[in-house]
C-alpha positions, 0 to 999 in steps of 0.5 A: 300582131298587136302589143304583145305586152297587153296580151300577156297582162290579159292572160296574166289577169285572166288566170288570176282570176280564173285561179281566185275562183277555182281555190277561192271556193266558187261555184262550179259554175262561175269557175267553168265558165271562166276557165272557158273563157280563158282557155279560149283567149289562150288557144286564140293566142297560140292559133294566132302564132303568138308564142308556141303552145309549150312557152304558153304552158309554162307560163300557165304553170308560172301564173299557178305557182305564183298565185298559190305562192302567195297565198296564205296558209288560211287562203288555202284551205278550202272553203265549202261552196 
């Protein structure tokens, strides 16, 4: 089945970014696309039977939290697109 590890580092890295565009102020577009892009990596995964649907959505719900933890408090506001 592969490196399960680099697998979860992909989907660790693919949320993290699909997160920076979605609270970082993108556009629209760049964040859709890249919310696509990830939900398909995601859904291959669990079509696979890499980890069950539910562990995928907590570790999806784990990633958010984190990445909105660390973020200051300028960070969050949100900026005009």
């Amino acid at each position: 089945m592969g490196d399960a590890k680099a697998w979860m580092a992909k989907v660790t890295e693919l949320l993290n970014r699909m997160f920076q565009l979605q609270y970082g102020g993108a556009s629209s577009t760049k964040f859709r696309w890249m919310q696509g892009y990830t939900d398909g990596y995601i859904q291959a995964l669990i079509d696979m039977g890499f980890m069950p649907e539910n562990a995928m959505l907590e570790l999806i719900r784990n990633e958010r939290s984190a990445f909105l933890d660390s973020r200051t408090e300028a960070d969050r506001i949100p900026k005009a697109a």
